[in-house]
VEXNUDO-426603 format. One record per residue (C-alpha): residue number from 0; y, z, x. Coordinates in nm, 3 decimals. Layout:
BEGIN
  seq        y        z        x
  NUM        Y        Z        X
...
This chain:
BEGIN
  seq        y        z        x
    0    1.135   -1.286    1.411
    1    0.976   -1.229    1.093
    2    1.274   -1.114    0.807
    3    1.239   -0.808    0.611
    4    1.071   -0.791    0.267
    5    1.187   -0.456    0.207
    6    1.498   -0.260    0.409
    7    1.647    0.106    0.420
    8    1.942    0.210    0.578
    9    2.030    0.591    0.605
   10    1.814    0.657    0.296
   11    1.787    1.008    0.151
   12    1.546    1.128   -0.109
   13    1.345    1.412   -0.274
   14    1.247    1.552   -0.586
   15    1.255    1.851   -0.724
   16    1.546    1.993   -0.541
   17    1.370    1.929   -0.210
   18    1.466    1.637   -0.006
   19    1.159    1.505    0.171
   20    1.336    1.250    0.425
   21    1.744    1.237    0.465
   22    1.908    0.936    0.698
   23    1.573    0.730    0.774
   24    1.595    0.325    0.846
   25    1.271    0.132    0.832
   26    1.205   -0.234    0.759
   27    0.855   -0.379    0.651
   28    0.828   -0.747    0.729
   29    0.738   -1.004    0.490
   30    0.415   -1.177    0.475
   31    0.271   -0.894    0.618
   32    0.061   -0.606    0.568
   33    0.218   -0.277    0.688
   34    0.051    0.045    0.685
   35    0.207    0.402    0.592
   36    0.043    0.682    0.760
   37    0.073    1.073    0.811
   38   -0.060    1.395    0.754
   39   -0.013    1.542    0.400
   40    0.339    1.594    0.252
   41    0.518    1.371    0.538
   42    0.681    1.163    0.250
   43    0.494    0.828    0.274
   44    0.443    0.830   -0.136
   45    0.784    0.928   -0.233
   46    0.888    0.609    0.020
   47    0.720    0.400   -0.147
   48    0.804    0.510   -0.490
   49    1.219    0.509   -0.389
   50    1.162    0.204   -0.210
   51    1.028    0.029   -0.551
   52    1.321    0.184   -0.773
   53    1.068    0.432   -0.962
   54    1.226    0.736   -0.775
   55    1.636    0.742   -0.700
   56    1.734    0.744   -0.383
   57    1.991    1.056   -0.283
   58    2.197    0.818   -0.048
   59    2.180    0.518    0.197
   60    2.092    0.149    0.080
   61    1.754   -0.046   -0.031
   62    1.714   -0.419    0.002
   63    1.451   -0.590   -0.151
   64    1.379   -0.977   -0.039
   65    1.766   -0.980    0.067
   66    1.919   -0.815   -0.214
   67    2.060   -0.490   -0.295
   68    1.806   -0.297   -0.503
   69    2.026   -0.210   -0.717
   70    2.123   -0.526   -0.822
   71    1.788   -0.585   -0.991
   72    1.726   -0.607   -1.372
   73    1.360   -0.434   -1.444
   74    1.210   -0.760   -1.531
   75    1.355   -0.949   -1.223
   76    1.241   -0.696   -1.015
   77    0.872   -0.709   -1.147
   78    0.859   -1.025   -1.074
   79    0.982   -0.960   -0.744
   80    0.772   -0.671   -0.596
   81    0.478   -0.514   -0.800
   82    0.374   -0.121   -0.738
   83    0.037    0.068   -0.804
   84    0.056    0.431   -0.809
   85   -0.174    0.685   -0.681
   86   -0.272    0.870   -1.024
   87   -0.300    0.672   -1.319
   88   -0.408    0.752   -1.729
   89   -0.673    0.592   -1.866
   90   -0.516    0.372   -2.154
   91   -0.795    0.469   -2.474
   92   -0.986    0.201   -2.651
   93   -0.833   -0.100   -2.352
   94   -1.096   -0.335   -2.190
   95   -1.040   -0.433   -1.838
   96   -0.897   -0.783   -1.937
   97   -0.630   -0.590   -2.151
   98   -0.531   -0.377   -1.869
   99   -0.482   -0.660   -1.623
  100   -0.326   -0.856   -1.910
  101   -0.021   -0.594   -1.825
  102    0.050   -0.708   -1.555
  103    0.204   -1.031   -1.691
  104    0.465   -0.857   -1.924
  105    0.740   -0.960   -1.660
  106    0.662   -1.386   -1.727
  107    0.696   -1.383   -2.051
  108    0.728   -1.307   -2.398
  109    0.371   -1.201   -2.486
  110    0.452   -1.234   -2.907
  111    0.364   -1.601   -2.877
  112    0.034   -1.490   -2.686
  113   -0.070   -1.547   -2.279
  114    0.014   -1.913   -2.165
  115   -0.240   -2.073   -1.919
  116   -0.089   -1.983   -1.602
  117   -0.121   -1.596   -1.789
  118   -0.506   -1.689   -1.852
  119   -0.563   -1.816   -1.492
  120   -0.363   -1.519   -1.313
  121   -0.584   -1.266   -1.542
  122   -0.873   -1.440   -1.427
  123   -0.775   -1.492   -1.060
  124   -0.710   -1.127   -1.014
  125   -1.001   -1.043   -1.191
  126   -1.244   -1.239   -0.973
  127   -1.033   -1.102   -0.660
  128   -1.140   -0.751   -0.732
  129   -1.510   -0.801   -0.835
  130   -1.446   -0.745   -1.148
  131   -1.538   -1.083   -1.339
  132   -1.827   -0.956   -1.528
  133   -1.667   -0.610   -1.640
  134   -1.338   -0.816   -1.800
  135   -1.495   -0.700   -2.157
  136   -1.585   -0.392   -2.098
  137   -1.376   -0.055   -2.197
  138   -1.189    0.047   -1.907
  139   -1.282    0.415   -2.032
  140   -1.701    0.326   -1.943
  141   -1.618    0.239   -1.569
  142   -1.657    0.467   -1.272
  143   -1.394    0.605   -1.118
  144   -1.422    0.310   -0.831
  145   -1.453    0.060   -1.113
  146   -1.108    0.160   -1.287
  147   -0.917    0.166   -0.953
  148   -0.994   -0.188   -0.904
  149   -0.912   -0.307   -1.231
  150   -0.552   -0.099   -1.182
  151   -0.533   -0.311   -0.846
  152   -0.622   -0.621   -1.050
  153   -0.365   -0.576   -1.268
  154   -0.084   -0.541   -0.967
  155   -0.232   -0.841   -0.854
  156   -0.221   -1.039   -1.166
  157    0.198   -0.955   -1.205
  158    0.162   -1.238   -0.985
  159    0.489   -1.063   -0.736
  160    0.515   -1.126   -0.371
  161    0.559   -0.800   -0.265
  162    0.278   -0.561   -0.342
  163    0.289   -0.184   -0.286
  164   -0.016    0.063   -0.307
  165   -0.039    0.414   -0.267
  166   -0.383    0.497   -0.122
  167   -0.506    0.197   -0.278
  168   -0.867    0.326   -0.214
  169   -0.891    0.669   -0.405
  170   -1.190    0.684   -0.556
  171   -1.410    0.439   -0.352
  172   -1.722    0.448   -0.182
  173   -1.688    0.357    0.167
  174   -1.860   -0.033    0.056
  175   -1.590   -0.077   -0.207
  176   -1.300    0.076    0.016
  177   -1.391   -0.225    0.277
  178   -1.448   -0.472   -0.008
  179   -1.111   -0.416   -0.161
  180   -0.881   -0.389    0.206
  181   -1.072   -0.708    0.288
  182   -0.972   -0.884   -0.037
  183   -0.644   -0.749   -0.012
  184   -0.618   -0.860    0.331
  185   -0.736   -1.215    0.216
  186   -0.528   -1.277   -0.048
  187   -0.206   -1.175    0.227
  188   -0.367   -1.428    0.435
  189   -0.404   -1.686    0.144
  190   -0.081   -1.622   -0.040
  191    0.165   -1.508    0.208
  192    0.168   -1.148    0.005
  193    0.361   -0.864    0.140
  194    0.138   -0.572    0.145
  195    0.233   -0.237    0.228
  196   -0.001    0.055    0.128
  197   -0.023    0.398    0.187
  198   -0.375    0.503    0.380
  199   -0.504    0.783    0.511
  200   -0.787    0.671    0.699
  201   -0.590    0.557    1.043
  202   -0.909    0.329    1.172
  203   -0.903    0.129    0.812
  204   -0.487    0.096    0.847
  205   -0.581   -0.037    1.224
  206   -0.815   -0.231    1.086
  207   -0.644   -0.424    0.829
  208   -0.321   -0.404    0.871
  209   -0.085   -0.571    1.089
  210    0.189   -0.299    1.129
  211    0.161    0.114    1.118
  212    0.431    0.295    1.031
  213    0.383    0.659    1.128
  214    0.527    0.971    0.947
  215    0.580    1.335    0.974
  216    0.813    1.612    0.775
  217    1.025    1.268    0.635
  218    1.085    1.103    0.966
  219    0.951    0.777    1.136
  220    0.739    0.870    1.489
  221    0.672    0.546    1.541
  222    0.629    0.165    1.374
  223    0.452   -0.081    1.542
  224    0.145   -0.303    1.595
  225   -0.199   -0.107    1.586
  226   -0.223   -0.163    1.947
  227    0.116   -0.019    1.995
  228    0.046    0.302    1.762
  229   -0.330    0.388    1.868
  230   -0.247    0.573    2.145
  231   -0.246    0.961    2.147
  232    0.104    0.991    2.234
  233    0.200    0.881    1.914
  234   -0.072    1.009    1.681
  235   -0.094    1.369    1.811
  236    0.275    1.329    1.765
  237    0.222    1.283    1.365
  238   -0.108    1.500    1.339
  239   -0.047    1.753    1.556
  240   -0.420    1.662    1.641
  241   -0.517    1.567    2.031
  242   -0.677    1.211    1.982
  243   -0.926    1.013    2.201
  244   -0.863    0.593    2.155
  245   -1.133    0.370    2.185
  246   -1.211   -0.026    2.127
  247   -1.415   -0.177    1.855
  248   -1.735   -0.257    2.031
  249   -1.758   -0.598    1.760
  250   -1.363   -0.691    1.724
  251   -1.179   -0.480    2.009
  252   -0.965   -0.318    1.743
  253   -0.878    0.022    1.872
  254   -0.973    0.331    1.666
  255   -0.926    0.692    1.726
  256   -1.173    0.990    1.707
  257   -1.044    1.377    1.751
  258   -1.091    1.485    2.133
  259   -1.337    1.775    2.090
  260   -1.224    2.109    2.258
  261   -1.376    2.044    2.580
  262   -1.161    1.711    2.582
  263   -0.813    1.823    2.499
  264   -0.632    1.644    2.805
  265   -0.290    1.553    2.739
  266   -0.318    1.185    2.654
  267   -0.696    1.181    2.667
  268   -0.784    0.764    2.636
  269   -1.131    0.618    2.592
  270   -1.198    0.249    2.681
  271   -1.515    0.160    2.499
């Protein structure tokens, strides 16, 4: 059985005087990529921000790779589990190799200048994301595409096990959205990373991930395999949506499509 990279028991948490989920358990497996999915407002991003210690919790426990979260100093923790946030500020006057240069902050102390291993993580996560040939260019000139990648290089280049990213693919043309899931997905593959990322495109989560964990109004309606939580039991469950399942006609993956009105059978299934 594969241990937990991340754990919550009877976790509670909101913001704003609103509590978004109150008692929920979940564990995301190391060395694995793990999908968070629901409709709008179901509290996937505030789980992943309480989950990396950038939001307190309201009650319950959080274990990170074994230990209490709690029991983390900042730096320890950064070079335990890494976080990219939806929304980010353009920093002014920063190239793209500056940017991902941040990222190393937790190795060392940067007054006596990047080491090697600083150099070759820069460069390793630069490369990763496509973004070689843009390292010395302003970070403000990029597209909007562009600068998401470089804020996913610089995750990358913290050089942390466990890697969390909320909708990792804002911004991206549907080329670039495959591009960076599939590099992502490689470099899990390559370097044993934990991935868990917050999607909203179900047939990409499917796709590239190797668990779903499905939300709605702060609770869990199911966590599983995408095999196990492609089915329109569970997804009209979240969505409120009747879904249709079907197979990959290439890879066998299953993917869903909304039944039309004429196709609104309870647990409606497609074989392709």
């Amino acid at each position: 059985m594969t241990r937990a990279a991340i754990s919550a028991r009877a976790l509670s948490a909101g913001y704003g005087g609103r509590v978004v989920f109150d008692g929920l358990d979940v564990e995301l497996p190391a060395h694995r990529v793990t999908a968070l999915c629901g409709p709008n407002g179901c509290g996937k991003s505030t789980l992943l921000r309480t989950l990396a210690g950038l939001q307190g919790e309201l009650g319950g426990r959080i274990e990170v790779a074994g230990r209490p979260l709690a029991s983390y100093r900042r730096r320890d923790l950064a070079r335990t589990l890494t976080m990219l946030s939806q929304f980010n500020e353009v920093p002014v006057g920063l190239s793209v190799r500056e940017l991902v240069a941040y990222g190393r902050f937790a190795h060392g102390k940067w007054l006596r200048g990047p080491t090697k291993d600083d150099r070759k993580a820069v460069d390793e996560a630069l490369d990763a994301t496509g973004l070689g040939k843009y390292a010395a260019r302003d970070l403000a000139a990029l597209s909007g595409g562009e600068r998401q990648r470089a804020w996913i290089a610089m995750a990358l280049a913290q050089g942390a096990p466990i890697v969390l990213l909320d909708e990792p693919t804002t911004y991206l043309d549907i080329r670039h959205q495959l591009e960076v899931l599939g590099q992502l997905r490689r470099l899990n593959r390559e370097r044993g990373l934990t991935l868990v990322w917050v999607l909203h495109d179900l047939n990409q989560a499917a796709a590239f991930s190797d668990e779903i964990v499905l939300m709605r109004e702060g609770r869990i309606v199911a966590q599983g395999t995408p095999d196990e939580i492609m089915k329109p039991i569970h997804l009209e469950a979240a969505f409120d949506v009747p879904m249709l399942r079907l197979a990959h006609p290439q890879t066998g993956v299953p993917f869903c499509v909304p039944a039309l009105a004429g196709d609104r059978a309870a647990g409606a299934e497609v074989a392709a």
